[in-house]
C-alpha positions as CSV (number, residue, x, y, z in Angstrom):
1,X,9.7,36.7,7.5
2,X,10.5,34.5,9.9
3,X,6.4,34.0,11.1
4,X,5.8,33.1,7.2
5,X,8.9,30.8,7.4
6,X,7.4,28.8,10.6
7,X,3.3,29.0,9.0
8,X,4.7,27.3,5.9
9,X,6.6,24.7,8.2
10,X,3.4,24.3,9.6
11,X,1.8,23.5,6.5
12,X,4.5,21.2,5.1
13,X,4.1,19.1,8.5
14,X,0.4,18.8,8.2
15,X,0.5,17.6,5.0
16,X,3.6,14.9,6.2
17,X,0.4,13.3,8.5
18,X,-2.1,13.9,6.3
19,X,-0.4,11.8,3.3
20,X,1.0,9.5,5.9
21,X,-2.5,8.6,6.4
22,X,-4.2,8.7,3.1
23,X,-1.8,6.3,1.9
24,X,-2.6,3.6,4.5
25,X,-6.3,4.3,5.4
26,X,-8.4,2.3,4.2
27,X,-10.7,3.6,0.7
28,X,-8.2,6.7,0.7
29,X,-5.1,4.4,0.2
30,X,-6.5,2.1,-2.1
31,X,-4.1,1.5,-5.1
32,X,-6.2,2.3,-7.7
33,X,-6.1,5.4,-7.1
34,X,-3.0,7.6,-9.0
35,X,-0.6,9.0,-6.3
36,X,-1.0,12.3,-8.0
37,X,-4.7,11.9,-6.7
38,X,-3.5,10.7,-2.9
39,X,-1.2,13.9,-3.2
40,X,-4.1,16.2,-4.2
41,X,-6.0,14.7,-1.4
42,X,-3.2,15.3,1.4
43,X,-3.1,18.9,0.1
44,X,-6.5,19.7,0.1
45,X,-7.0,18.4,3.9
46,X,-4.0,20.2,4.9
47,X,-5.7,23.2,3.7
48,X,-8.3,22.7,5.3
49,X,-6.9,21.4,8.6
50,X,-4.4,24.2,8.7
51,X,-6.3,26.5,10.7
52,X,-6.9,24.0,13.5
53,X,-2.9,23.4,13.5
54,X,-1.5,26.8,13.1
55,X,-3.4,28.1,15.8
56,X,-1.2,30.9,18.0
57,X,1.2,29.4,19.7
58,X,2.4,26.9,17.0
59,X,5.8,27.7,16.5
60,X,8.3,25.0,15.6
61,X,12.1,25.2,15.2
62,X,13.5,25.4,11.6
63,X,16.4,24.2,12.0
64,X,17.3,20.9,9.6
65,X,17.4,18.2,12.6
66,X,14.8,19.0,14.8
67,X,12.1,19.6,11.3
68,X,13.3,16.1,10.3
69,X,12.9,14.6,14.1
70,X,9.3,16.3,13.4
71,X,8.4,15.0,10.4
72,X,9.2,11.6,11.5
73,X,7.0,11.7,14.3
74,X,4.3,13.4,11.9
75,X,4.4,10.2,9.5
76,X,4.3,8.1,12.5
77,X,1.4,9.8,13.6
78,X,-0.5,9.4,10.4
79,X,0.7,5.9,9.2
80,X,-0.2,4.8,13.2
81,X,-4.2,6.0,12.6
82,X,-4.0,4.6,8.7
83,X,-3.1,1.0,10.5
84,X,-5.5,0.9,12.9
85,X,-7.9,2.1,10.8
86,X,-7.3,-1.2,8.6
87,X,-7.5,-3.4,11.6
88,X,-11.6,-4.0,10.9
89,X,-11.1,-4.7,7.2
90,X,-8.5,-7.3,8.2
91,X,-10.4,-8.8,10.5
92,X,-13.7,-8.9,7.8
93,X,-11.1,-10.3,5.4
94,X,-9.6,-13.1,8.0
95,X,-13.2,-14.5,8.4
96,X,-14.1,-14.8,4.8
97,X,-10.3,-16.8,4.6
98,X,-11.8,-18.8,7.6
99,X,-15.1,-19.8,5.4
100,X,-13.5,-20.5,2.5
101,X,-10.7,-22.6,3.7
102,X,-13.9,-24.9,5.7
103,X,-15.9,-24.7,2.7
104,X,-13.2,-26.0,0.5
105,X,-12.2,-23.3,-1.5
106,X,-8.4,-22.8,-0.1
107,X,-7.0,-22.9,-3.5
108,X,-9.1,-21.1,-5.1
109,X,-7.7,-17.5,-5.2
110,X,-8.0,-14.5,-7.0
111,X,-6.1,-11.4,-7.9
112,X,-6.1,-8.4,-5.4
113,X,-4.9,-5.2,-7.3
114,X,-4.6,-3.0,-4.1
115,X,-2.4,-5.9,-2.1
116,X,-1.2,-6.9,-5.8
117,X,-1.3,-11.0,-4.3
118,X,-3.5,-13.9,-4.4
119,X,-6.1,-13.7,-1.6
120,X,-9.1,-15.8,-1.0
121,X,-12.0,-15.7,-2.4
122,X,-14.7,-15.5,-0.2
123,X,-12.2,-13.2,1.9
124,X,-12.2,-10.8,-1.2
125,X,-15.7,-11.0,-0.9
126,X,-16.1,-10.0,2.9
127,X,-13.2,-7.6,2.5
128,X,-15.2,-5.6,-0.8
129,X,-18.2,-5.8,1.1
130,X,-17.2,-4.7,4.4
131,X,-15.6,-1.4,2.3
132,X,-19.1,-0.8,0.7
133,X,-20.9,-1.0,4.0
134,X,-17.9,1.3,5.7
135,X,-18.7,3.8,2.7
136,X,-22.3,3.3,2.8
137,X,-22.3,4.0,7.1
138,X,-20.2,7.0,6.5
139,X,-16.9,5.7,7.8
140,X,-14.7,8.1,5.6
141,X,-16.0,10.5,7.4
142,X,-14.9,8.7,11.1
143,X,-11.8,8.8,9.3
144,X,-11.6,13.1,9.0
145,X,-12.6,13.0,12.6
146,X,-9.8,10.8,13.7
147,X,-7.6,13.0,12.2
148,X,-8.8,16.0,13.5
149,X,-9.1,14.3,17.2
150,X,-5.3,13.5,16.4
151,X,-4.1,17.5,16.1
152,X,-6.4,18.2,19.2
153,X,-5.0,15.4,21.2
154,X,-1.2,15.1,19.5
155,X,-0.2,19.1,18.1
156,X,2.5,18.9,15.6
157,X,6.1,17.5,16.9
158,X,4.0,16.4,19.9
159,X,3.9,12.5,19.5
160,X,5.5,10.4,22.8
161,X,6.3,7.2,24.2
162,X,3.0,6.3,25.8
163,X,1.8,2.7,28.0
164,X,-1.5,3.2,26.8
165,X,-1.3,3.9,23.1
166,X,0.8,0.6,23.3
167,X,-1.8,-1.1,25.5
168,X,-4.7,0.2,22.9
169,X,-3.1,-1.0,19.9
170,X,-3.0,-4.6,21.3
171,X,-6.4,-4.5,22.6
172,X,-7.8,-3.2,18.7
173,X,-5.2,-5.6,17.3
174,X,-7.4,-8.7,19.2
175,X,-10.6,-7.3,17.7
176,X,-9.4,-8.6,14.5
177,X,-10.2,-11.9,15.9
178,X,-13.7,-11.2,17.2
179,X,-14.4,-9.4,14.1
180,X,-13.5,-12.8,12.3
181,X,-15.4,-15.0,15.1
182,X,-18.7,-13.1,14.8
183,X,-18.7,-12.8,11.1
184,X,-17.5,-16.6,10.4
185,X,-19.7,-17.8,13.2
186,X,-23.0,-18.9,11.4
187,X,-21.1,-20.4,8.3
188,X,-18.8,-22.0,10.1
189,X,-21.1,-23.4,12.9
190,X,-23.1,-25.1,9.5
191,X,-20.2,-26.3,8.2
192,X,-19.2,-28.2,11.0
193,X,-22.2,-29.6,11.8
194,X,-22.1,-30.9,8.0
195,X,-18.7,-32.3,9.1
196,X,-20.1,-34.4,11.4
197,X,-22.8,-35.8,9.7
198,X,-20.7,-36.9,7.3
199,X,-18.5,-38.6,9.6
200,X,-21.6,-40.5,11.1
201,X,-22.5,-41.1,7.5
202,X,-19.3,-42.5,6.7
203,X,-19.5,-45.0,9.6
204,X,-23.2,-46.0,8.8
205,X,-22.2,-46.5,5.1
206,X,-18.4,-46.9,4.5
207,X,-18.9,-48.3,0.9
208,X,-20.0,-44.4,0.7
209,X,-16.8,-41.8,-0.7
210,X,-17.7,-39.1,1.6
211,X,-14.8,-37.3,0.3
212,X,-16.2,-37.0,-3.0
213,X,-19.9,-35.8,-1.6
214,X,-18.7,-33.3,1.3
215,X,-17.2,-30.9,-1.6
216,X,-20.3,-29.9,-3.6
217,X,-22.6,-30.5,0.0
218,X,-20.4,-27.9,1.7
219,X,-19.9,-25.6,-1.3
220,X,-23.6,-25.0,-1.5
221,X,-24.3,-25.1,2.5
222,X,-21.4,-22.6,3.1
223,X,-23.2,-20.4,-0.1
224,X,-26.3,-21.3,1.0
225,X,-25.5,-19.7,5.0
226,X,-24.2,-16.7,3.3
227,X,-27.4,-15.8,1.6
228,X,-29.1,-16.2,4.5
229,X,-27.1,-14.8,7.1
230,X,-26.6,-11.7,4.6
231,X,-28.5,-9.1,6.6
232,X,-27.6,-10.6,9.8
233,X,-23.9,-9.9,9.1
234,X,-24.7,-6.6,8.1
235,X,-26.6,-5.9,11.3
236,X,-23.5,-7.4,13.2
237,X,-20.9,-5.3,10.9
238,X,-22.8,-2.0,12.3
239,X,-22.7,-2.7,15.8
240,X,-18.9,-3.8,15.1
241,X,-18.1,-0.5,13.4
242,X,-19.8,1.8,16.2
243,X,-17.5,-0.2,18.8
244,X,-14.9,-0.2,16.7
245,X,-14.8,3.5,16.2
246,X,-15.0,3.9,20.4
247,X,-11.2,2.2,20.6
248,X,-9.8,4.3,18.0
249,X,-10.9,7.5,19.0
250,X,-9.7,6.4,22.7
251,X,-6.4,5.5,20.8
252,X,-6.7,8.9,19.6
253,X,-7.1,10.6,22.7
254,X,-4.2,8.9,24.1
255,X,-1.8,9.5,21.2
């Protein structure tokens, strides 16, 4: 009785990281999608992760405070890998922010039902297309191999204080902004160079309101760049998501 007891402990834990995770990864915890759904999701992974964690030797104490101390360290666990995962969607989102604030469009918002806030527009843009291209590459399934690096690297109850898991978040944490830099690079390198023509311009003809001609000039430059620099961004988002994957899997290891 008592192995059935600690099996279904097992389980109960697995599913604590497994929903942990759904809920803040990124496609899996989008809001859309009913709980009931996110719940039917941890279950079904648990299932089929359950082999790999209730492999002999697992055997956890089932007493009330050290299951709770467990299941903590379980939901850290999972919500820790859901975070990072997001990290390359923020940073996809923070350079569309940066293009659309220089291209003029800092007020002009729309509704995000996952966030349930105004974001930016064009960031809303990057953001939706940097989660078709993630889909597209086959990044839900980097996602099933983080977690099932996580219960080779971190068994159940197994999560500690470590230098380098603090040292690794940081350093993926920073990517955001080379994400943003490489992204926004090309748009914003145009736009600033239409910056300071127009400043010229404006000294060559003050009678001239530049203010009044640099909205519509950089609205269709900035949409302009992004047309062209399409497949460009897409070859850069690849090379970004292979390194990207690297650090989180050495995140992983060090869990």
């Amino acid at each position: 009785m008592e192995v059935y007891v600690s099996q279904f402990v097992v389980f109960v834990m697995l599913v604590v990281r497994i929903t942990a995770l759904v809920v803040t990864a990124p496609v899996l915890g989008y809001q859309a999608i009913p709980v009931q759904v996110k719940v039917a999701l941890g279950l079904f992974l648990a299932l089929v992760f359950y082999p790999l964690a209730s492999a002999p030797g697992t055997a956890l104490d089932t007493r009330l405070l050290p299951l709770v101390v467990v299941a903590l360290k379980e939901a850290a666990v999972g919500l820790l890998l859901g975070f990072v995962l997001t990290l390359l969607f923020a940073g996809a989102r923070f350079a569309g922010d940066i293009i659309g604030f220089s291209m003029g469009f800092s007020l002009a918002n729309v509704f995000d039902p996952e966030s349930a806030q105004s974001v930016s527009l064009v960031g809303q843009f990057f953001y939706l297309v940097t989660l078709l291209l993630f889909i597209l590459l086959n990044g839900h399934h980097f996602v099933l191999e983080a977690l099932h690096l996580s219960y080779t690297a971190v068994p159940i109850g197994g999560l500690g204080l470590n230098l380098l898991l603090g040292q690794g978040v940081v350093k993926l944490t920073g990517f955001i902004f080379i994400i943003a830099l490489k992204l926004a690079a090309p748009v914003i390198v145009a736009l600033f160079l239409i910056d300071v023509g127009l400043a010229v311009l404006a000294r060559v003809v003050p009678q001239m309101n530049v203010f009044m001609v640099s909205f519509p000039l950089k609205i269709t430059v900035g949409l302009a760049m992004l047309m062209a620099t399409g497949p460009m961004v897409i070859f850069v988002f690849k090379k970004l998501l292979t390194s990207f994957e690297t650090d989180v899997l050495a995140i992983v290891k060090v869990l």
